[in-house]
C-alpha positions in Angstrom: 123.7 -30.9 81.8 121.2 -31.8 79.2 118.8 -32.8 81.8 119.3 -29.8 83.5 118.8 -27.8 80.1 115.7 -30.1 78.9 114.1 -29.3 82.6 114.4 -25.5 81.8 113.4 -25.5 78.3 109.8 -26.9 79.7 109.8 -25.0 82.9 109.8 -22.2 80.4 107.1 -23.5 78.4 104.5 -24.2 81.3 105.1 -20.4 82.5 104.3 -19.1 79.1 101.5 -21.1 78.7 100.3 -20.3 82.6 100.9 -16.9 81.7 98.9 -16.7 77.9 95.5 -15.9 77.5 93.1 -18.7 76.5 93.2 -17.8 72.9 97.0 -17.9 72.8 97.1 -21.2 74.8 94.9 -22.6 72.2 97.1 -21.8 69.8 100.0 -23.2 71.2 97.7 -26.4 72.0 96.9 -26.9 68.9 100.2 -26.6 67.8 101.9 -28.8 70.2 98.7 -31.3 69.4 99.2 -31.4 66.2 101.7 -34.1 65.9 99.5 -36.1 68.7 96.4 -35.5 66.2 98.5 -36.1 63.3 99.5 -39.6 64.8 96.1 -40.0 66.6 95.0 -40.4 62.7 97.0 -42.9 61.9 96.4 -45.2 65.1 92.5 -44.2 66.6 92.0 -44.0 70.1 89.6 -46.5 70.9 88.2 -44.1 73.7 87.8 -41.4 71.0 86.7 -43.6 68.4 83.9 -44.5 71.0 83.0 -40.7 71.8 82.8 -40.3 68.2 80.3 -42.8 67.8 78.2 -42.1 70.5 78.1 -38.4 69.6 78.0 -39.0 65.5 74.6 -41.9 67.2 73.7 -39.2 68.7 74.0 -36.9 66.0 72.2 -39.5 63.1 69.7 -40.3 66.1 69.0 -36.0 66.3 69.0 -36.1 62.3 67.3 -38.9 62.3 64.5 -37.9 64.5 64.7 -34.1 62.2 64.2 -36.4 59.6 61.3 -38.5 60.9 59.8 -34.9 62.1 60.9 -33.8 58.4 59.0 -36.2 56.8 56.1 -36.5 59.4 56.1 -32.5 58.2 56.3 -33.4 54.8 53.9 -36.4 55.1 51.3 -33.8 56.6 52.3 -31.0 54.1 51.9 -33.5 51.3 48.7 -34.9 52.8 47.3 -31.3 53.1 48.4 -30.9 49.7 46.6 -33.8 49.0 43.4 -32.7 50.8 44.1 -29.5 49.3 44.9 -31.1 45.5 41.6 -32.8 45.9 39.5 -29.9 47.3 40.4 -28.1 44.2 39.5 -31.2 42.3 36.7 -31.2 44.2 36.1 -27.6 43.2 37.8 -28.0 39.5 34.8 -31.3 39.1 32.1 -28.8 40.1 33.3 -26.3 38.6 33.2 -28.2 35.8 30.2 -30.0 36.6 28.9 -26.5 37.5 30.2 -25.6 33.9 29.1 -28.0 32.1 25.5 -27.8 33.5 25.5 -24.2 33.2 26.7 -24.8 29.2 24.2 -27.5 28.7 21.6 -25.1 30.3 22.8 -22.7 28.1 23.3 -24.5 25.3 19.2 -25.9 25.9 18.4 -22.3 26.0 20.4 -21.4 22.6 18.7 -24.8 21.3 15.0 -23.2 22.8 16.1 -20.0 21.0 17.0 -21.6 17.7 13.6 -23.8 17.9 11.7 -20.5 18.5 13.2 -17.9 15.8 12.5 -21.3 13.5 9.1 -21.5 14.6 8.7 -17.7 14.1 10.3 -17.7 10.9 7.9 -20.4 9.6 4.8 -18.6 11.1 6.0 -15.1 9.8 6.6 -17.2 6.4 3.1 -18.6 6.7 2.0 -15.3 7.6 3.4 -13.3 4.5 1.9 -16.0 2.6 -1.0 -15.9 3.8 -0.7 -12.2 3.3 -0.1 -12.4 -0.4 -2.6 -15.3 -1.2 -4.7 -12.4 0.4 -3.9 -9.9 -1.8 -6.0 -9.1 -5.2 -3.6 -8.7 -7.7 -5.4 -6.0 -10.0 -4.3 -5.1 -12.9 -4.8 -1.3 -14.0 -5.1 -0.2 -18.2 -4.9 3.5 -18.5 -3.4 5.4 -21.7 -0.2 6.5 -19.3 1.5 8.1 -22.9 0.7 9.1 -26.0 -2.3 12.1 -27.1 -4.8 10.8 -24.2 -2.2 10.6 -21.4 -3.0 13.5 -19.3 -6.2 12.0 -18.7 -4.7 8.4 -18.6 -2.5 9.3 -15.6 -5.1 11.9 -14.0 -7.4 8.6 -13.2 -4.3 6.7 -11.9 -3.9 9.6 -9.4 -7.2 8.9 -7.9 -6.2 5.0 -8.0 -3.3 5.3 -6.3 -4.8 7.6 -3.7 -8.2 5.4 -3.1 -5.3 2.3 -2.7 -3.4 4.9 -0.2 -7.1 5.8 1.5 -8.1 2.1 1.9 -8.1 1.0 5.9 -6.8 -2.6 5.0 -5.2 -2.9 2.2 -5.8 -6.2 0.1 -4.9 -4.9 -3.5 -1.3 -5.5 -4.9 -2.1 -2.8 -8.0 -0.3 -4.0 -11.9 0.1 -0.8 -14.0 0.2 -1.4 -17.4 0.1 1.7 -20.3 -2.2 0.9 -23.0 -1.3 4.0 -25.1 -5.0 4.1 -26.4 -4.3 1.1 -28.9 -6.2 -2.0 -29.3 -2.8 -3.8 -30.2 -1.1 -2.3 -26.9 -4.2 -3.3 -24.8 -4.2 -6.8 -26.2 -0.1 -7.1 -25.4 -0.4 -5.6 -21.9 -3.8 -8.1 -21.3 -1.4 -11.1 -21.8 1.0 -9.5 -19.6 -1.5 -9.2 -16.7 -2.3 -13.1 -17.3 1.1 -14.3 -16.6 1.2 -12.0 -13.6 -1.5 -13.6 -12.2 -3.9 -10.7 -12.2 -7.6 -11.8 -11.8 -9.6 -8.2 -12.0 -8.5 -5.1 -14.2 -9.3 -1.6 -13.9 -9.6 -0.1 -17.6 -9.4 0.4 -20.3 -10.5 4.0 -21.0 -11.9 3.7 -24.6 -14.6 1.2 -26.0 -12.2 0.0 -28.9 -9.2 -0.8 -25.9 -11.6 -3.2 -24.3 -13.7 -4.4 -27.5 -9.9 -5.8 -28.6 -9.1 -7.7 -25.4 -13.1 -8.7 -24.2 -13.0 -12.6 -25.9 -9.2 -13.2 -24.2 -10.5 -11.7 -20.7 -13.5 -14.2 -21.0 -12.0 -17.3 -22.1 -9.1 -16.4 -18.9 -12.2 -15.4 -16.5 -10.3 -11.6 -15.9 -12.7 -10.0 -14.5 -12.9 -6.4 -16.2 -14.5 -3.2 -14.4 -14.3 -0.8 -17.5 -14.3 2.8 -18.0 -16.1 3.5 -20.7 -19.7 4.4 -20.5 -19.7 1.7 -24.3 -22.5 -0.7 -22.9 -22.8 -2.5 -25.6 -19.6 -3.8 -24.2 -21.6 -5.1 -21.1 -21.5 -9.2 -20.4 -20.9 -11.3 -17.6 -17.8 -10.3 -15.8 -17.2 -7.3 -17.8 -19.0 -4.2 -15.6 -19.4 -0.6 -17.6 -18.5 1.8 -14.5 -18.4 4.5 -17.1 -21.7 6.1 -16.1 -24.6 5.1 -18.5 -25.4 7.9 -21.0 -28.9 5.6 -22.2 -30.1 5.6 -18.1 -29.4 9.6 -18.7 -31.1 10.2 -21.2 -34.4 8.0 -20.1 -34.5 10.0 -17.3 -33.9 13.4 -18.2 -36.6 12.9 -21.5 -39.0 11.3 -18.5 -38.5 15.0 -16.6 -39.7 16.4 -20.1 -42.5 14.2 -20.1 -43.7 15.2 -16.7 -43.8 18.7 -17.8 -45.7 18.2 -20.9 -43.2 18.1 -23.7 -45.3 16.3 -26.7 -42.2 16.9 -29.4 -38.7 16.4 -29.6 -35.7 17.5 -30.8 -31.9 16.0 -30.7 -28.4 17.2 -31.5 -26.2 14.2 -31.2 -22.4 13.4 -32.0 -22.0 11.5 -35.6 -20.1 8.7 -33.9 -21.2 5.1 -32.6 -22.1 7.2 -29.0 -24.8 9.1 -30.9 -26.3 6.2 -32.8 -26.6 4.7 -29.5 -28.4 7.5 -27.8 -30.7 8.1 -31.1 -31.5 4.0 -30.4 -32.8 5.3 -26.7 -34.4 8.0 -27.6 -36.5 6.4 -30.3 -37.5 3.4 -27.7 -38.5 6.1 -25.2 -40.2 8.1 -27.6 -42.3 5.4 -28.9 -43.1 3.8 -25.4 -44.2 7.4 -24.0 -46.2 8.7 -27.1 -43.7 11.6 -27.5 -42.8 12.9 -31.2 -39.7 13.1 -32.6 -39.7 16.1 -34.4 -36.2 16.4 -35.7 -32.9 14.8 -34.6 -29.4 16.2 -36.3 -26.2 14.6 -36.5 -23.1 17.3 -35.7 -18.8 16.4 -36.2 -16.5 18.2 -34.0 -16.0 21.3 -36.3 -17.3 24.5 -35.3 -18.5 24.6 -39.3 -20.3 21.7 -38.8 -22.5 22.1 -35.3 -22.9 26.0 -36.7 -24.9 24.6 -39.6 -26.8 21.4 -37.9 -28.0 24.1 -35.7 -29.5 26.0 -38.1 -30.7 23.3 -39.5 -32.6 22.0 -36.3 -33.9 25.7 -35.8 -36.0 25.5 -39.2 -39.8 26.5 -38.7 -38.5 28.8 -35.3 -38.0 31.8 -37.7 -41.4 31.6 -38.8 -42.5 31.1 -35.4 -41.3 33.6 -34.0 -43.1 35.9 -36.7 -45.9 34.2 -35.2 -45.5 35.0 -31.2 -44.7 38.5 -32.4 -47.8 38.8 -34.3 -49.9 37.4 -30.9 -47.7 39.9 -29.1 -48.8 43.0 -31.4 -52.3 41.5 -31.6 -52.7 41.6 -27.8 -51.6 45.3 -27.5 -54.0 46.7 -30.0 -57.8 46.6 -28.7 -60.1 46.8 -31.8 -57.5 44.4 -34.7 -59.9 42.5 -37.0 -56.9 40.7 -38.4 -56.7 37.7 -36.6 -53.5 36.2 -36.5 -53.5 32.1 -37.3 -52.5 29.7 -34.7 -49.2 28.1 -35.5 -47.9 25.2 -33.7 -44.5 24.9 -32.0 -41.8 23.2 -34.1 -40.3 21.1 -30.8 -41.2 21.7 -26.9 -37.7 20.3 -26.0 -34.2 19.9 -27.4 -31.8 17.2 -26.1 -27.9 18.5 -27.0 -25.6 15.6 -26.4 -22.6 17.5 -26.2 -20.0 19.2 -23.6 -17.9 22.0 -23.4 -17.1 23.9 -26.2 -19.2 21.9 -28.8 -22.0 22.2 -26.1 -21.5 26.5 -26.1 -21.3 26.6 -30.0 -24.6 24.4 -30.6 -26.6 25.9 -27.5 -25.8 29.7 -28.9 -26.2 29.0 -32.9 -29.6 27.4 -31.5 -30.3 30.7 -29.9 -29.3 32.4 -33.1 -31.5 31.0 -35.2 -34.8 31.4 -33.0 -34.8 28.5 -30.6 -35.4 30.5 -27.4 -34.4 28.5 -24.4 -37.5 30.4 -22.4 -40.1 28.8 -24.2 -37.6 25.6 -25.7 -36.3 23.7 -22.7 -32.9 22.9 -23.7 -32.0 19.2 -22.1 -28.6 17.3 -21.5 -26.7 14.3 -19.3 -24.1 14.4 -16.9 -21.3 15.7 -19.4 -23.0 19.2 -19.1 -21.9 19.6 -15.4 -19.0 21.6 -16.8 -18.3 25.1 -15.0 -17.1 25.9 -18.2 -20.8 26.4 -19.9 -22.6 28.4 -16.8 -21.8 31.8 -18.8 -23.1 30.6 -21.8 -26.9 33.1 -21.9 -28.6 29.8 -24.1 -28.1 27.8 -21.2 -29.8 29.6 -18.6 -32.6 27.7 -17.3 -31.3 24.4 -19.0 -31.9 20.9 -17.0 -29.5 17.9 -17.1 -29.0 14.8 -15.3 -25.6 14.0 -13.5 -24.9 11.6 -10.7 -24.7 12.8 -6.8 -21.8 14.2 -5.4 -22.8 14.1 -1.7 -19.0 12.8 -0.2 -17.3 14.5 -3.0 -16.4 17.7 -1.6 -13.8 16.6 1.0 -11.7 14.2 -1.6 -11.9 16.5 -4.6 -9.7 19.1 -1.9 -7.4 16.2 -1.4 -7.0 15.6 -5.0 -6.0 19.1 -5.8 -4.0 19.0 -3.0 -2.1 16.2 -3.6 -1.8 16.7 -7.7 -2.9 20.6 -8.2 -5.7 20.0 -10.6 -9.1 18.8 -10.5 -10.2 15.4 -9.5 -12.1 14.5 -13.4 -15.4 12.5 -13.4 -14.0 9.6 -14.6 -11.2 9.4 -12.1 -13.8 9.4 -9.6 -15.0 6.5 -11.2 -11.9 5.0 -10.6 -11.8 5.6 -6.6 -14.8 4.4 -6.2 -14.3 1.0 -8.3 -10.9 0.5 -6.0 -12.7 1.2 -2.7 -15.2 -1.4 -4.1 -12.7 -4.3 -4.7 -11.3 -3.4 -1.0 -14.5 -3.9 0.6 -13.7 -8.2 -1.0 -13.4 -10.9 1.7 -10.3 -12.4 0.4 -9.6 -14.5 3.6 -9.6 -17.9 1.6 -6.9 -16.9 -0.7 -9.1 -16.4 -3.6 -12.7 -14.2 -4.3 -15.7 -14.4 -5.5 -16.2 -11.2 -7.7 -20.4 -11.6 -7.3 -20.4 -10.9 -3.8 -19.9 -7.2 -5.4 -24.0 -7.7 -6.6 -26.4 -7.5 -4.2 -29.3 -5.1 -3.7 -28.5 -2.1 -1.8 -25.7 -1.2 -3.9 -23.1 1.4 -2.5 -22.5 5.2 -2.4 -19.5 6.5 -3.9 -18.2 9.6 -4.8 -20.4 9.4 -7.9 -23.6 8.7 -5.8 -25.4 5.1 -4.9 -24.5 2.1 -7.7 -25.0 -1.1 -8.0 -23.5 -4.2 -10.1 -26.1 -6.1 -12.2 -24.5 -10.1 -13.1 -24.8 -9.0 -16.9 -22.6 -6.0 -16.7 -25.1 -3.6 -15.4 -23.8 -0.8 -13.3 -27.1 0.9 -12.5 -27.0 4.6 -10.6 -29.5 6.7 -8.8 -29.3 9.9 -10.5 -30.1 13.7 -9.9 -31.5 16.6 -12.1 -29.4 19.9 -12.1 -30.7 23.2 -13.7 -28.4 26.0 -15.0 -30.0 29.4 -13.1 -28.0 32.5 -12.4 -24.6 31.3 -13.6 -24.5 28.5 -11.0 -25.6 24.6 -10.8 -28.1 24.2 -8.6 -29.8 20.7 -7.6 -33.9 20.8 -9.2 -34.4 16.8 -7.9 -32.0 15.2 -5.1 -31.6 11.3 -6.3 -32.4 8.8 -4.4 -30.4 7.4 -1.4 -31.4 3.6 -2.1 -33.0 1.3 -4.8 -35.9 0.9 -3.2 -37.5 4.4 -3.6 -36.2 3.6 -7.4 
């Protein structure tokens, strides 16, 4: 019976197995197996054990050759690397090699740079120096304050513009302000020393430079006055102020050449009038002329009204006389015959200008002198517009210098400033345009290549420098006629005609 039973019970189970789908008999397989497995564990099956082996050879053989393949791969991606690593080394070195070339190149070029802007600093330093050992430091004296400084800073005007003017420029200009006092012009002197100044412009007034002339000497300053003092004249020290004793020669020589035999003189009771009295004396007495009368005259209208009448003494009477000849030679049949009377002077010489000139030349007028048969004479400080209306002037002659390149600079003057370019400031141009014309190229100058014979024309007419102090000037006569200046003689255009 239990046979029988056991015998059904696995008849059963093959039929349900038969009958199952795969997935359920795998199920049930691995159910029923899993004791066998279980069991299999614990005592191998040599067989299976064997399979196992082969397939886990197989398996490590597969991985093994995935491995060999894996680390052929890696072997080639880390030799790629490699060539890869040392291509960018490659590149990195010349790159770097590149770079470094490129810095040194550019660091030679900064270096070249450096080397250059040094070399052109030094040259530019050699040039400035070179520039200012050049230069002619001049210094400039003018009363710039004080009673006299209108015309102190009128004349630095025309310095500043003839520096302005000047093509090349080799004058570094010092202004110092003397205030018109000998002290002041002695201080400023010493001032111009330690500044290095070699040549001055100035002073104004003989008593300026009469206080500083021993210092300038003994320094060797080279002085180009203003005053027309030239007394004052030596070696190194030039009078530009122009030369009322050349005036006055040559307007008395016109007076000679017309056939003056006497003369009279006005002239300024100051150290200026003993000096012209001194030249007309010498002239007189070289040229056989007589000097009839010369009167001293102050700056009070009291005082030139009464030297005038006082000069005019003998003209009354004198004129009685022309009268008489007059009278006598409108009546036929006169047996009175009237006696011959001699002129008192042919000529008078009136050192004076402006106002003072007016007051003399009219109380001379006044008192009989009658300029149409007196010829009333004067120098350059006549050439005042100022005096043309004056009726005692009319038909006077005076000496002044030429003004030929004048025209065209006095407009720029007024232009520039709005008043009238003085005389004396036209000195002043001229003397700046002068030390421009120096050849400074070995950083110092020698002041006498300013003397030579031809001389030079300035805006006061052809001058030249004399080694003694001399400035000599070709001069021109002027004659009063119809209110106007008009030119009697043209001066010369060079020494040689002189």
């Amino acid at each position: 019976m239990f046979s029988f039973v056991k015998n059904f019970f696995i008849l059963i189970i093959f039929l349900s197995i038969t009958s199952c789908h795969e997935k359920d008999y795998n199920i049930f397989k691995d159910f029923i197996m899993k004791d066998q497995q279980t069991e299999n564990l614990k005592k191998p099956n040599t067989l299976e054990t064997d399979k196992i082996t082969k397939d886990n050879t197989e398996k490590q053989a597969v991985n093994l050759e995935k491995k060999d393949k894996q680390a052929d791969n890696l072997e080639k991606i880390n030799s790629e690397k490699k060539k890869l690593d040392r291509i960018d080394k490659d590149e990195e070195s010349k790159e770097l090699k590149s770079d470094k070339n490129t810095s040194r190149v550019l660091e030679d070029l900064e270096n070249q740079k450096k080397k250059i802007l040094e070399t052109q600093s030094q040259t530019n330093k050699i040039e400035e120096e070179a520039i200012l050992n050049d230069r002619i430091k001049v210094g400039v004296m003018l009363p710039l304050s004080g009673e006299n400084s209108e015309i102190g800073n009128l004349i630095l005007n025309a310095i500043e513009m003839a520096v302005f003017q000047t093509q090349e420029n080799k004058l570094e200009i010092h202004i110092k302000d003397t205030e018109a006092k000998p002290d002041r012009a002695k201080k400023v002197l010493s001032e111009l020393i330690n500044e290095g100044v070699k040549v001055i412009i100035g002073p104004l007034f003989s008593k300026s430079l009469a206080a500083i002339q021993s210092e300038a000497t003994k320094n060797n300053i080279n002085i180009f006055a203003l005053t027309n003092n030239i007394n004052l004249r030596n070696k190194g020290i030039w009078i530009f102020g122009v030369d009322p004793q050349a005036q006055t020669e040559k307007v008395l020589q016109y007076a000679l050449e017309k056939g003056t035999k006497k003369i009279a003189a006005l002239l300024p009771q100051n150290a200026y009038g003993l000096l012209l009295f001194d030249t007309i004396t010498d002239f007189t007495q070289e040229n056989l002329i007589k000097i009839e009368k010369i009167e001293f005259y102050d700056f009070s209208v009291e005082s030139q009204r009464k030297t005038a009448q006082k000069i005019s003494e003998g003209f009354k009477d004198y004129k009685i006389y022309l009268d008489k000849i007059e009278e006598q030679d409108n009546i036929e049949d006169n047996g009175n015959e009237v006696l011959f009377m001699k002129k008192p002077f042919d000529s008078v010489f009136i050192a004076a200008a402006g106002q003072s000139l007016t007051v003399l030349s009219s109380q001379l007028q006044y008192n009989n002198v009658d300029p149409k048969i007196v010829q009333y004479l004067g120098i350059s400080s006549w050439e005042d517009s100022s005096i043309v209306n004056e009726p005692a002037l009319e038909g006077g002659v005076f000496v002044t210098t030429s003004e030929v390149f004048q025209k065209k600079i006095k407009l720029i003057y007024k232009n520039s400033f709005g008043k009238e370019m003085p005389k004396i400031a036209m000195i002043a141009y001229d003397i700046v345009a002068l030390l421009g014309s120096l050849n400074n190229s070995r950083s110092s100058f020698n002041i006498y290549d300013l003397v030579n014979d031809e001389g030079y024309i300035g805006l006061r007419g052809l001058f030249r420098l004399k080694k003694n102090g001399v400035v000599e000037r070709a001069f021109q006569l002027k004659k009063i006629k119809n209110k106007k200046f008009t030119i009697l003689k043209k001066a010369n255009s060079q020494f040689s005609g002189l």
